[in-house]
DRENTI-373318 format. One line per field, with one value per atom (N, C-alpha, C): atom name; x, y, z negated; residue number from 1. Coordinates in steps of 0.2 Angstrom, whole numbers, plus 2048, in hexadecimal, padded with zeros to 3 digits. Example, Ala and Ser with C-alpha at 12.3 -4.5 7.8 and 13.67 -1.06 7.14 Angstrom:
// residues 2
a <- N:CA:C:N:CA:C
c1 <- 842:83E:842:840:844:840
c2 <- 7E4:7EA:7F0:7F5:7FB:800
c3 <- 7D9:7D9:7D9:7DD:7DC:7D9
k <- 1:1:1:2:2:2
END
This chain:
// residues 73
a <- N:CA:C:N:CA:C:N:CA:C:N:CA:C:N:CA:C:N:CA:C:N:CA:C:N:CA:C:N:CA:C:N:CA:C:N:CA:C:N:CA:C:N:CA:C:N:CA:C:N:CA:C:N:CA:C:N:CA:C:N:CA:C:N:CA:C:N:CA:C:N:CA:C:N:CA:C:N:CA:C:N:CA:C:N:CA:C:N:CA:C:N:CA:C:N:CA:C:N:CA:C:N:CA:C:N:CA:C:N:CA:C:N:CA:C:N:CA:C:N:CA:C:N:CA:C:N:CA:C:N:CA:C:N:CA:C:N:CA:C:N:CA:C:N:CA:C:N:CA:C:N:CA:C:N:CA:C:N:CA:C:N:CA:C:N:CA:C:N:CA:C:N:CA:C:N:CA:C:N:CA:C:N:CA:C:N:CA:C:N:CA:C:N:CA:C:N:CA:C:N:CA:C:N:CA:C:N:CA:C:N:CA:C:N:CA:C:N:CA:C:N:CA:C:N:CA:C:N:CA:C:N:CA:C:N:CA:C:N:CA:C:N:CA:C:N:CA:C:N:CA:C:N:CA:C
c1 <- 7EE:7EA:7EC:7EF:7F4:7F6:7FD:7FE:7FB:7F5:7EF:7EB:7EC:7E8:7EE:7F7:7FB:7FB:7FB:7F9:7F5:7F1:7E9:7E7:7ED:7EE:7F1:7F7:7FB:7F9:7F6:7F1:7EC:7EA:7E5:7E7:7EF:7F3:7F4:7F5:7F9:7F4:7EB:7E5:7E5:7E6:7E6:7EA:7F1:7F7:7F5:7F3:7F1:7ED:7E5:7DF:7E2:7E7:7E9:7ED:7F0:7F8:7F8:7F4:7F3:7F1:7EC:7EB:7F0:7F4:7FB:801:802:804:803:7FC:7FA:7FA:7F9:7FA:803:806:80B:811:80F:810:80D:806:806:80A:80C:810:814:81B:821:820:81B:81A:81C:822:825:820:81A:818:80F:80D:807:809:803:800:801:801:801:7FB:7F5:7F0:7ED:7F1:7F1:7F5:7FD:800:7FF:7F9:7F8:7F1:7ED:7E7:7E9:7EF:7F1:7F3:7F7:7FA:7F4:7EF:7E8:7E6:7E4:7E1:7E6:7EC:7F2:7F1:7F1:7ED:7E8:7E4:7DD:7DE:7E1:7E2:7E4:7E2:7E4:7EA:7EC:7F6:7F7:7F1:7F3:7F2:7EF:7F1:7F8:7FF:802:809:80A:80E:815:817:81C:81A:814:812:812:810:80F:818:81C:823:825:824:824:823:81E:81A:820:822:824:82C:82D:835:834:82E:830:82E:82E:82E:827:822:81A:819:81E:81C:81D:817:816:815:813:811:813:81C:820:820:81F:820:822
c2 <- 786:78A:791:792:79A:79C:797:798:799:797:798:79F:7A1:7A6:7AE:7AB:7AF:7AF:7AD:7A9:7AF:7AE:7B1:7B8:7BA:7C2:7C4:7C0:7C3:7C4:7BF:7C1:7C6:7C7:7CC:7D3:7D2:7DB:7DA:7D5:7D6:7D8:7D4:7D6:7DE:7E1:7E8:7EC:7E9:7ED:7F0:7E8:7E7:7EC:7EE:7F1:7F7:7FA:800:804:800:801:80A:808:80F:812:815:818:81E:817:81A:81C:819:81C:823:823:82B:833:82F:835:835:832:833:837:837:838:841:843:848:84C:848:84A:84B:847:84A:84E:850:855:85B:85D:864:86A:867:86C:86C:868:867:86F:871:874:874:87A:875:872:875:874:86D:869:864:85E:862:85B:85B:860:85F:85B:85A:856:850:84E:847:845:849:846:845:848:846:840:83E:83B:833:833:82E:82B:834:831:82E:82F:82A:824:822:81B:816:811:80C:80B:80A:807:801:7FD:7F4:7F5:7FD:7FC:7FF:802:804:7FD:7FC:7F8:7F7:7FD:7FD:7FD:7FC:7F9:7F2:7ED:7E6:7E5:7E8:7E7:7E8:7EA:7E8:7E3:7E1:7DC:7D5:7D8:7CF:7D0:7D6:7D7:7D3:7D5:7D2:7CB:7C8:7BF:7BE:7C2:7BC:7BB:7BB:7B7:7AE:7AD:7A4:7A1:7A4:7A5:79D:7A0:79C:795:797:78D:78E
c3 <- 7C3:7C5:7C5:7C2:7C1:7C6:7C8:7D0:7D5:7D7:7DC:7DC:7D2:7D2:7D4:7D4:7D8:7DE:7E3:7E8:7EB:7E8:7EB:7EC:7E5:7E3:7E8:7E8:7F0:7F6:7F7:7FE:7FF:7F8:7F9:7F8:7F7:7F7:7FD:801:806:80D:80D:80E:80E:809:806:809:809:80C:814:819:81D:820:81C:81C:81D:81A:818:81A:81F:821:824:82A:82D:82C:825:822:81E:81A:819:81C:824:828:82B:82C:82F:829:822:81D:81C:81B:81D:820:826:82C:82C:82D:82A:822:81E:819:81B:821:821:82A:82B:830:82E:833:831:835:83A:83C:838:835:830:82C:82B:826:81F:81A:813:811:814:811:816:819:81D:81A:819:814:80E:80B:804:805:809:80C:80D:811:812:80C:807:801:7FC:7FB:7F8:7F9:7FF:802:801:800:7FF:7FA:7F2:7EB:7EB:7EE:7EE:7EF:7F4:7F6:7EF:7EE:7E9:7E7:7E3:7E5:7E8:7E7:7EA:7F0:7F6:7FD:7FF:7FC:7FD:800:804:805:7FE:7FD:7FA:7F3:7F1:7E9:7EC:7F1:7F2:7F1:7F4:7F6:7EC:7E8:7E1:7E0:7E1:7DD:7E0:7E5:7E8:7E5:7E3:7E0:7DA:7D5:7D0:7CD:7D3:7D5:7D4:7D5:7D7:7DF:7E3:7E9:7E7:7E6:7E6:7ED:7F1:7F9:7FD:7FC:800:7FB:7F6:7F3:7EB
k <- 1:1:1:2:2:2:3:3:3:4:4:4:5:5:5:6:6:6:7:7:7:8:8:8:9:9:9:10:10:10:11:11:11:12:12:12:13:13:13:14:14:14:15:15:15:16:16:16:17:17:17:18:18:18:19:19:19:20:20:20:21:21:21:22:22:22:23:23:23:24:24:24:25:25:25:26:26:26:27:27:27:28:28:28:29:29:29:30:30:30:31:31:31:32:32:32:33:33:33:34:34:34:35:35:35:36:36:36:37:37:37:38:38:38:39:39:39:40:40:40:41:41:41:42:42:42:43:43:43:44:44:44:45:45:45:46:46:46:47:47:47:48:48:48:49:49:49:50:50:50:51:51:51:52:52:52:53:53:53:54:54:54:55:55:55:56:56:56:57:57:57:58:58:58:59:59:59:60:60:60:61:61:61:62:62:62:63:63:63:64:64:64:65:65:65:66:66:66:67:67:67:68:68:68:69:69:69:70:70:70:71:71:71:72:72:72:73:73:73
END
């Protein structure tokens, strides 16, 4: 059952990842705008803190580095 209960967690970061993406894409993107405001890329970088860590792609891209992708078998 452990393995199912990994399994599940995965899909549900990846749900998350998914839900999130361009969220993260667009704060981003205002962060590395050389023509944004400061008081614009410091609203986008706020706004990025708030976000959970399990929607950030590159926290899932950990999780599968340190071998709980159970997924594939």
């Amino acid at each position: 059952m452990a393995k199912q209960a990994l399994i599940q967690r995965e899909l549900k970061r990846d749900k998350l990842v998914a839900k999130y993406a361009k969220v993260h894409a667009d704060n981003k993107a205002i962060s590395n705008d050389a023509k944004a405001t400061e008081e614009q890329r410091a609203a986008a970088q706020e706004c990025a803190d708030d976000q959970r860590h399990d929607t950030a792609e590159a926290r899932r891209d950990q999780h599968l580095d340190q071998g709980e992708s159970f997924a594939s078998g």
